[in-house]
N, C-alpha and C positions, 0 to 999 in steps of 0.2 A: 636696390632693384636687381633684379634676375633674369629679365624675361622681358623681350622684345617690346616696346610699347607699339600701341596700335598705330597701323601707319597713315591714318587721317589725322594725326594731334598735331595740332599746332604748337610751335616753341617760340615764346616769345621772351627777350632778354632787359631787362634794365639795366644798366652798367656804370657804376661810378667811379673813376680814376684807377681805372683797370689801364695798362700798357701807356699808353697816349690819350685814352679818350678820358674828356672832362665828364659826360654825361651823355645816354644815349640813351632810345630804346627800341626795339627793331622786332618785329615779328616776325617767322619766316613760315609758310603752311609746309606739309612732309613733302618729302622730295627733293628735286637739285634746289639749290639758292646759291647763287654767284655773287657773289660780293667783288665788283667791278671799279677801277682806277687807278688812277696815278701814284706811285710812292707817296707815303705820307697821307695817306688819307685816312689811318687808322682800320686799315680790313685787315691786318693783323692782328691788332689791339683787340677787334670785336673776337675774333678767334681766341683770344687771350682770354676775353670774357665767361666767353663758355667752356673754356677747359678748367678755370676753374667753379663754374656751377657742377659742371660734372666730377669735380676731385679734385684736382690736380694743380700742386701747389707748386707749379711751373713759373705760373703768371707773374707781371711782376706790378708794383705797385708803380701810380703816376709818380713823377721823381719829385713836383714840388708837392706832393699832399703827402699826410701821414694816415689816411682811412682809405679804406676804398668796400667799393661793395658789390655784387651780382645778383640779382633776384631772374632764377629762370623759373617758368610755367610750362608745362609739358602735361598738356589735356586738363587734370581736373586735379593736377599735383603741382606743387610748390617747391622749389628747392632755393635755398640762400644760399651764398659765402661773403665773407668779410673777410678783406685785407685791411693787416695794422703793423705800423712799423715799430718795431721795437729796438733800443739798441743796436740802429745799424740793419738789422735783417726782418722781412716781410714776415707774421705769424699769421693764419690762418685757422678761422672758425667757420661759425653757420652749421647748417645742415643742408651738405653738397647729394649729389644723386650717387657717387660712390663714397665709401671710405678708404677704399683702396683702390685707388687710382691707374697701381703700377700698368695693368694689362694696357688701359687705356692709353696712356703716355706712351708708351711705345709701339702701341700698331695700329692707333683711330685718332692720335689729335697728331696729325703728318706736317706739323712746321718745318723750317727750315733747321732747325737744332735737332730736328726730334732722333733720336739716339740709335732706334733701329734706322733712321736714312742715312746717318752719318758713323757707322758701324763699318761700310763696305769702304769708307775714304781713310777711315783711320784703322782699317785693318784690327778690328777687334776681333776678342772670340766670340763667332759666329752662335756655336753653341750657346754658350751662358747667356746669349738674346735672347735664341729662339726656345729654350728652356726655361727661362726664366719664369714664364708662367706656371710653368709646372711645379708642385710644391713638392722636389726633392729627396728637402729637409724632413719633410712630413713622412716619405717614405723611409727613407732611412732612421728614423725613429722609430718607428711601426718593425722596421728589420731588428734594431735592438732591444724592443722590447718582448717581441718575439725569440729571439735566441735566447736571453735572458730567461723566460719562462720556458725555452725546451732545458737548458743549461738545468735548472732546481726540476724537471719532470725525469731527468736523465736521473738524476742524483735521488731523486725519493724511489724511481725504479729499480735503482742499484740498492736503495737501503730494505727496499720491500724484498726483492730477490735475497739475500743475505737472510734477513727474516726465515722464510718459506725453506731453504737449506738449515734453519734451526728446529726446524717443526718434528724431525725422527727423533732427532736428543730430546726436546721437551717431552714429545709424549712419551718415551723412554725416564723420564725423571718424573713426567707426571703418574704412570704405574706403579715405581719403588716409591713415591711417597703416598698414594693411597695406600700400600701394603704395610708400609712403616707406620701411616694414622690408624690400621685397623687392629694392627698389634698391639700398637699402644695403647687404643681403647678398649680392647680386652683384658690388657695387665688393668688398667688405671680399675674396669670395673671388676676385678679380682679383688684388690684391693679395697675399693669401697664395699664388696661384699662381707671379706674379715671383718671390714670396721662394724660391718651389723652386727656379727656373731658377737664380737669386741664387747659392742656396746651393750648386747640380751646378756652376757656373763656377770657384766658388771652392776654393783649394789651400793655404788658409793653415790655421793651427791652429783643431781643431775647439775648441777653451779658450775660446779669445776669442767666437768666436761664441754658447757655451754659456754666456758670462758676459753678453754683450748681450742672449741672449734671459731669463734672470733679470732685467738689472735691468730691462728693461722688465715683465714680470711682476710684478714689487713694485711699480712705478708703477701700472700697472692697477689694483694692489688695495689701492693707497692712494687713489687717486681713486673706487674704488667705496666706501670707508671714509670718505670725504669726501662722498657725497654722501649716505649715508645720517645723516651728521652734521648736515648742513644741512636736510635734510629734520626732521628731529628738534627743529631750533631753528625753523624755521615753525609745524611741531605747536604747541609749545611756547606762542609766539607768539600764535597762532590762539585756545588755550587759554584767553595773557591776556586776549588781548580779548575774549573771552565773558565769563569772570567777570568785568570790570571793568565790561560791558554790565551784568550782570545786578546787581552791586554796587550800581550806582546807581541801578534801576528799585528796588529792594528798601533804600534809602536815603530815597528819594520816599517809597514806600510809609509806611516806620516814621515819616517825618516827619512825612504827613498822618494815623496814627493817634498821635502825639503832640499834633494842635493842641488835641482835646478834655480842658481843664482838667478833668473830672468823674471821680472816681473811681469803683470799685464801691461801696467801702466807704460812704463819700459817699449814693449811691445807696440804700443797703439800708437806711440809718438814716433817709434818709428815707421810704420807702415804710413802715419799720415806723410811724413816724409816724403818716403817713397813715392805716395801718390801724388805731394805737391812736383815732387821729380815729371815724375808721368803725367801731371797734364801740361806743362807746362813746355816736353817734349810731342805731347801732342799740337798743342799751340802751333811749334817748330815746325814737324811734318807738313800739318795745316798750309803753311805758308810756304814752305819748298814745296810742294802737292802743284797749288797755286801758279807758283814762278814757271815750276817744270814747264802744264799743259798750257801756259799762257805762250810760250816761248815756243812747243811745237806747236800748235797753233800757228803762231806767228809767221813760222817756217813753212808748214802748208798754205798758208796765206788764202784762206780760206774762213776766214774770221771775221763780223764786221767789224769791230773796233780794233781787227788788223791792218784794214782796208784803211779804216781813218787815218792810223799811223803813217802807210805807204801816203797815204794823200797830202799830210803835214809835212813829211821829209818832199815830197816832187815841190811842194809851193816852196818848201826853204829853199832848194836847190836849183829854181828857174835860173836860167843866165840872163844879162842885158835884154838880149836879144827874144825873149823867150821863149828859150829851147828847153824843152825839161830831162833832168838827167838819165838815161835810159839805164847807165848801168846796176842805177838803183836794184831793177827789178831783171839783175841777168840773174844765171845760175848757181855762178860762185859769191854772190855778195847777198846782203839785205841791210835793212834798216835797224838797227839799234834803237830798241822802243823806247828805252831810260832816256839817251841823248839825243838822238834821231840821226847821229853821224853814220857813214857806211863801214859795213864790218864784214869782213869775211863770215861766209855760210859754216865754213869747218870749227872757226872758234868759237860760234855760237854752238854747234853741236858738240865740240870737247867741254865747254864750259855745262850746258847738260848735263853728258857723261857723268861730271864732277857732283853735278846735283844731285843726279839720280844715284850715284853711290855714298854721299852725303844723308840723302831721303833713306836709303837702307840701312844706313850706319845706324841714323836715330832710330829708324824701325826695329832694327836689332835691339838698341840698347832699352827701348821701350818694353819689349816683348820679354827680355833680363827682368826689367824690374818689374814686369805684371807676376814675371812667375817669383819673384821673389817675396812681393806685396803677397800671394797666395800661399808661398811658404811660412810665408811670417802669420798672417789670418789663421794658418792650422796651425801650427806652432800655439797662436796667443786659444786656438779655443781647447786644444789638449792641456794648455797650462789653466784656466779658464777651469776644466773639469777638474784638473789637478787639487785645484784650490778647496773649490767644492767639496772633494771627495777627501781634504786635510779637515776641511772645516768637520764637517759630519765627526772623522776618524777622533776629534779633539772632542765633539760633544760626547761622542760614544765612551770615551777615554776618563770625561767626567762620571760621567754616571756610572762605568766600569767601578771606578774607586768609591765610590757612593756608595753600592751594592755591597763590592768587598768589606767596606768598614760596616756596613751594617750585620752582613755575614758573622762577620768578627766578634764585635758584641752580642750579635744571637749565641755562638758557639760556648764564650766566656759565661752569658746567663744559663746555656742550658747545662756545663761542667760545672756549673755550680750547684743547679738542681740534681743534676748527676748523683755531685757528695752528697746533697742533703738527703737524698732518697734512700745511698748506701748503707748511710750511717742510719737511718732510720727500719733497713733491712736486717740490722747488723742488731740492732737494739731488737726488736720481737724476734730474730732469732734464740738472741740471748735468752729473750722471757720466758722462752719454750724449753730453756734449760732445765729450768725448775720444778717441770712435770718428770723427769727424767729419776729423781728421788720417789715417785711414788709409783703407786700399781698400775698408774697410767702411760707407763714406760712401754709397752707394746704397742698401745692407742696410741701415743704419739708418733712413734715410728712409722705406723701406717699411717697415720696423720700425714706424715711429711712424705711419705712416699706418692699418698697421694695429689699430694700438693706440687710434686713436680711432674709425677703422670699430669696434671691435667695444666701447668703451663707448657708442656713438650706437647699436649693435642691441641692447646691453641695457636703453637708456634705451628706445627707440622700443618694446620688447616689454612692458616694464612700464607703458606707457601706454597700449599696447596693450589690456593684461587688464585694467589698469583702467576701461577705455572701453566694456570687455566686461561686465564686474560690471557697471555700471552699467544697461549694455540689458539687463541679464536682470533686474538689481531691477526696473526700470520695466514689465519686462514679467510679472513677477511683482506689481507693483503692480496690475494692472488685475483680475487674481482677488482679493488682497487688497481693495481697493478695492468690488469687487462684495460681500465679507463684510460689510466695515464698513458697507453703505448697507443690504444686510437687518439686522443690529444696529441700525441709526440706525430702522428703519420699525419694528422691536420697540419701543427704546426709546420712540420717538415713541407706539404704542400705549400701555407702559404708563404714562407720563406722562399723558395722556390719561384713564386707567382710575384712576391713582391721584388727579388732580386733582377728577376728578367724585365718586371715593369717598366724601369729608366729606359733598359734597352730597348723593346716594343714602341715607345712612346717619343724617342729615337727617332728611330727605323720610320712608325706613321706620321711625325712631324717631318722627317727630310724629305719621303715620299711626295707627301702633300704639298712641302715647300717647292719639289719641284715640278709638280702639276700645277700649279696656280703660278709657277714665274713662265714654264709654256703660254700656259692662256693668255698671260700677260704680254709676255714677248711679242707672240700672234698677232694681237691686234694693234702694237705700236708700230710693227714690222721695220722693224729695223733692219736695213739691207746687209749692213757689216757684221751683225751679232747675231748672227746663228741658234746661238743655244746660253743659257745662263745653268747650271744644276753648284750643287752641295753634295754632297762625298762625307760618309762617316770614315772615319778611321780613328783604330788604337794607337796610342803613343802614351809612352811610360815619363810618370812627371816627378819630381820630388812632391811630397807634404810633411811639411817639418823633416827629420830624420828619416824617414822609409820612403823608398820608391816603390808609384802604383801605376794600376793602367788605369786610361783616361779616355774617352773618346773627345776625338777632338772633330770639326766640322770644317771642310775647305770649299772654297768655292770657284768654281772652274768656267773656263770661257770659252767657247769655240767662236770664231770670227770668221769671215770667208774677204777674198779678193781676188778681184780677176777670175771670179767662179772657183776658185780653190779655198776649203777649208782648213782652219788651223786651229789649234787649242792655241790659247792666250792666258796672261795670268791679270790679276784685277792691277796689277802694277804700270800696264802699259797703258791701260783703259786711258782715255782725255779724260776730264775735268766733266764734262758734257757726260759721257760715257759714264764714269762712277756715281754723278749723281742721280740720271736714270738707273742705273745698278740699283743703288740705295732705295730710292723711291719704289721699284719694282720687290725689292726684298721686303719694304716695309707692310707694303699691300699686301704680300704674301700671308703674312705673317697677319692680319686683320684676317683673311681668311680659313687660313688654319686654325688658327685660335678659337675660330667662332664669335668674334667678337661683337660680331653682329647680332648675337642671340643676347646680350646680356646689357650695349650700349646701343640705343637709339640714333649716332649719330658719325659722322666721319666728318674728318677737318681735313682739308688743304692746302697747300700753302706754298708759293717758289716754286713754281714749274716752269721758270722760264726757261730751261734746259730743254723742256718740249716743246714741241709746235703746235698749233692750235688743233689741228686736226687731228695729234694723236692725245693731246688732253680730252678735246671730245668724247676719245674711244674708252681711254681711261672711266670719265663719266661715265657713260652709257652701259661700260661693263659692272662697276659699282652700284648703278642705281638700285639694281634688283634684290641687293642686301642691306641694304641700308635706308630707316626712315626718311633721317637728313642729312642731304653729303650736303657740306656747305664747304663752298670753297672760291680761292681768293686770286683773281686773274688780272694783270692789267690789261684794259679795253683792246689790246690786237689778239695776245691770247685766249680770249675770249668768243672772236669774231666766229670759231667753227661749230659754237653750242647751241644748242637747241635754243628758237625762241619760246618756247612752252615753260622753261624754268624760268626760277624768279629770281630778279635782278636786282641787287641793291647797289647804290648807286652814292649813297649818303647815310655816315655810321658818325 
């Protein structure tokens, strides 16, 4: 699908051992539908449902079944999937409503995992998110394939120019050889003229003369038979030497993409390394992230399940009498939320300190190994082409020697026709000896004089035309010529057009990203957060062996307190903070994207970082793009949405 569906269609779901749920089936008309309740009721499952009718082989299979299935209806269309466990891991078929999912997963099915919300906590590149939809890859092929063909327009120009600077000399050789054919043709009919007189003198048998003028005729046309022989073995020749030229430039080649000892294979196990490394340091972050904002928190004491803690440590610590311990909650001390014992405020803030430069440690070394996993990725696809371009170089290298050994034997067959022809020149020369004793001694002289007047006029006429073709390609060269330089000023454009396209595309996605987290900010109003934007900037990266420039994508905070504003970085953000961050980034990015033009539908999912009344706003601003927001609240979050949308209550 491509194209917005109408927004009166109803979407109704069937669902078989999709997340949690055993079996369901649930209609929902266009518009809001809140899927309402208590943990474990499966209104994530049902979200699982539909992410994968729409694509998206996220979902995961119920754990005691090995099938599972979705049937969604959207107006007067049908769409399946099937989950099936194989070996350990879910496979997925049917006919989903995309095939490529990717846009989707990342900025319309907004779970608690989903990668653009969980992007801003783990500090990815912002970039390669918000890019990601963009097909890059596509353009930079389209750039190589474009140079490429200015690359051979550059070189047939250079070969045509070279041409059009031969064209004085040619027509200078083409004048002294019509002058030299017309000489010629007047001795040769000199000659055939004596042989008339020749012939009116003479009273001998007309046999004999009718046999002198044969064998010279078979001479003639063994010596044009011999020259197109020789000619044939130059071709030939000319042949080897090219491929034996080209043998060994393409010998070089495969031998300098053999010096690199490093396989693919090599390569791929270690990059998966690496990234087992890197999630696994993500995991890490994760959970010091976690610990950090749980603990300020705790210290602001501004938290409800901080409040509970303060409430379990005053019951442990009633006296007899009961008096409850005040120093609990003085300045310099607090509660210890692991043991509940009292602990100095300072060591709980040194012990921080330790975390927060512990949380950067691994940040650091995560951010090592992304760029290292990305050197190794360009590494393994330059080794990748490498291979490719050995493989070719070894087919090319078969057939090279194919050609030459064929060459070879043509050469050996045609030197042999060569001698045979010789020696057969060599023989009716002879036979023409034997006119030499009789009165026909003049007549043969002219005979043979004319006999080579007229292979020097069909030599001189065939270098002729060839001299001729040549000035008219050259001169057909300079309108081709003129083609190929309007071609090269296109290509040059679109090269140009394609190279700055990343950049533009950039530029309109960080623009857009950050009008749409304004709008957004706006109506959650957040009194502490100011402003959310993204920032391009250059920064130079390794790939493989060479360093390039790279735009990279940052993300900046202004905060205000006490009426005074500050930039902030997303490091100091709470827990609360990053995951609104995240969620505001993700919506962004549904709207930039367009995503609304091509998928029917937005999911929701874990707002409980928000209050009900800025979910509401959230709704309300999304409704206007999207058929079906559907999205998943427990019954307080809930309490500030319209009652016009539709409730499900049981999945």
């Amino acid at each position: 699908m491509s194209s917005q569906e109408s927004v009166d269609e109803t979407l109704s779901v069937t669902a078989e051992n999709v997340g949690g749920i055993d079996r369901t089936e649930v209609t929902l008309p266009s518009g809001v539908a809140v899927l309402t309740g208590r943990n474990a009721t499966n209104r994530t499952s049902f979200l699982q449902a539909l992410m994968a009718a729409f694509g998206s082989e996220k979902p995961s299979l119920k754990a005691d079944a090995d099938e599972g299935s979705v049937e969604l209806q959207l107006g007067s269309e049908t769409y399946t999937r099937t989950l099936t466990r194989r070996n350990g891991t879910v496979a997925f078929g049917g006919d989903p409503y995309f095939e490529d999912p990717e846009l989707a997963d990342l900025f319309a099915f907004l779970l608690e995992d989903n990668e653009a919300r969980r992007a801003i906590q783990r500090g990815d590149d912002l970039r390669e998110v918000i890019m990601r939809p963009v097909d890059t890859a596509e353009i930079e092929r389209q750039i190589d394939e474009l140079e490429t063909e200015k690359r051979e327009i550059d070189q047939e120009i250079s070969r045509l120019e070279r041409f059009e600077e031969d064209l004085p000399e040619l027509e200078s050789k083409k004048r002294s050889l019509e002058t030299e054919l017309e000489e010629t043709r007047e001795e040769l009919a000199e000659v055939e003229s004596e042989l008339e007189g020749l012939d009116a003198d003479i009273e001998e048998s007309r046999t004999r003369k009718e046999e002198l003028e044969e064998l010279f005729s078979e001479i003639r046309d063994a010596q044009s038979r011999l020259e197109d022989v020789e000619f044939e073995i130059e071709t030939e020749r000319a042949t080897i030497q090219e491929l034996s030229a080209e043998r060994e430039e393409l010998r070089a080649d495969t031998g300098d993409a053999l010096d690199d000892d490093r396989s693919v294979e090599q390569l791929e196990g270690r990059i998966e390394e690496l990234r087992d490394r890197k999630r696994a340091l993500d995991g890490t972050i994760g959970k010091l992230q976690s610990v950090i904002s749980f603990n300020e928190e705790l210290l602001e004491g501004d938290d409800a399940t901080v409040e509970r803690v303060f409430q379990a440590a005053d019951a442990a610590d009633r006296t007899d009498d009961g008096a409850i311990t005040d120093e609990l909650l003085s300045a310099d001390t607090t509660v210890c939320w692991t043991c509940g014992s009292e602990v100095e405020v300072d060591r709980i803030d040194g012990t921080l300190d330790r975390l927060r430069d512990l949380r950067k440690d691994q940040l650091s070394q995560r951010n090592e190994l992304e760029e290292r996993i990305d050197d190794l990725t360009t590494e393994r696809k330059q080794l990748r082409q490498q291979q490719r371009q050995q493989e070719r170089n070894e087919r090319r290298l078969e057939r090279i020697e194919t050609e030459l050994e064929s060459s070879r034997e043509r050469i050996e067959t045609l030197e042999e026709k060569r001698e045979a022809l010789e020696s057969e020149i060599e023989e009716l020369e002879a036979q023409t000896d034997s006119f030499e004793e009789t009165d026909y001694s003049e007549v043969l002289d002219r005979h043979r004089k004319a006999n080579r007047l007229e292979l020097e006029v069909g030599r001189l006429e065939n270098e002729l035309q060839s001299v001729v073709d040549d000035i008219q390609e050259r001169e057909n060269a300079t309108d081709a010529r003129e083609e190929l330089s309007t071609r090269r000023e296109e290509i040059t454009d679109d090269l140009a057009d394609l190279r700055t396209r990343v950049d533009r595309l950039e530029a309109e996605a960080v623009e857009s990203f950050n009008e749409h987290i304004d709008a957004i900010l706006e109506i959650l109003e957040y009194e502490n957060i100011d402003r959310i934007w993204i920032d391009r900037r250059e920064e130079t990266v390794r790939e493989g062996r060479r360093s390039v420039e790279r735009t990279a994508f940052d993300l900046h905070v202004v905060r205000s307190a006490d009426g005074t504003a500050y930039r902030d970085t997303v490091d100091n953000l709470s827990e609360s903070e990053r995951e609104v961050t995240g969620l505001v980034f993700a919506l962004a990015g549904y709207l930039v994207h367009d995503v609304h033009e091509m998928l029917p539908v937005m999911l929701l999912d874990s707002l409980e970082a928000i209050d009900s009344e800025r979910i509401a706003a959230v709704v309300d601003y999304f409704e206007e793009y999207v058929d079906h927001l559907v999205i998943a609240l427990l019954p307080e979050d809930a309490q500030a949405l319209s009652e016009e949308y539709t409730y499900v209550t049981e999945i």
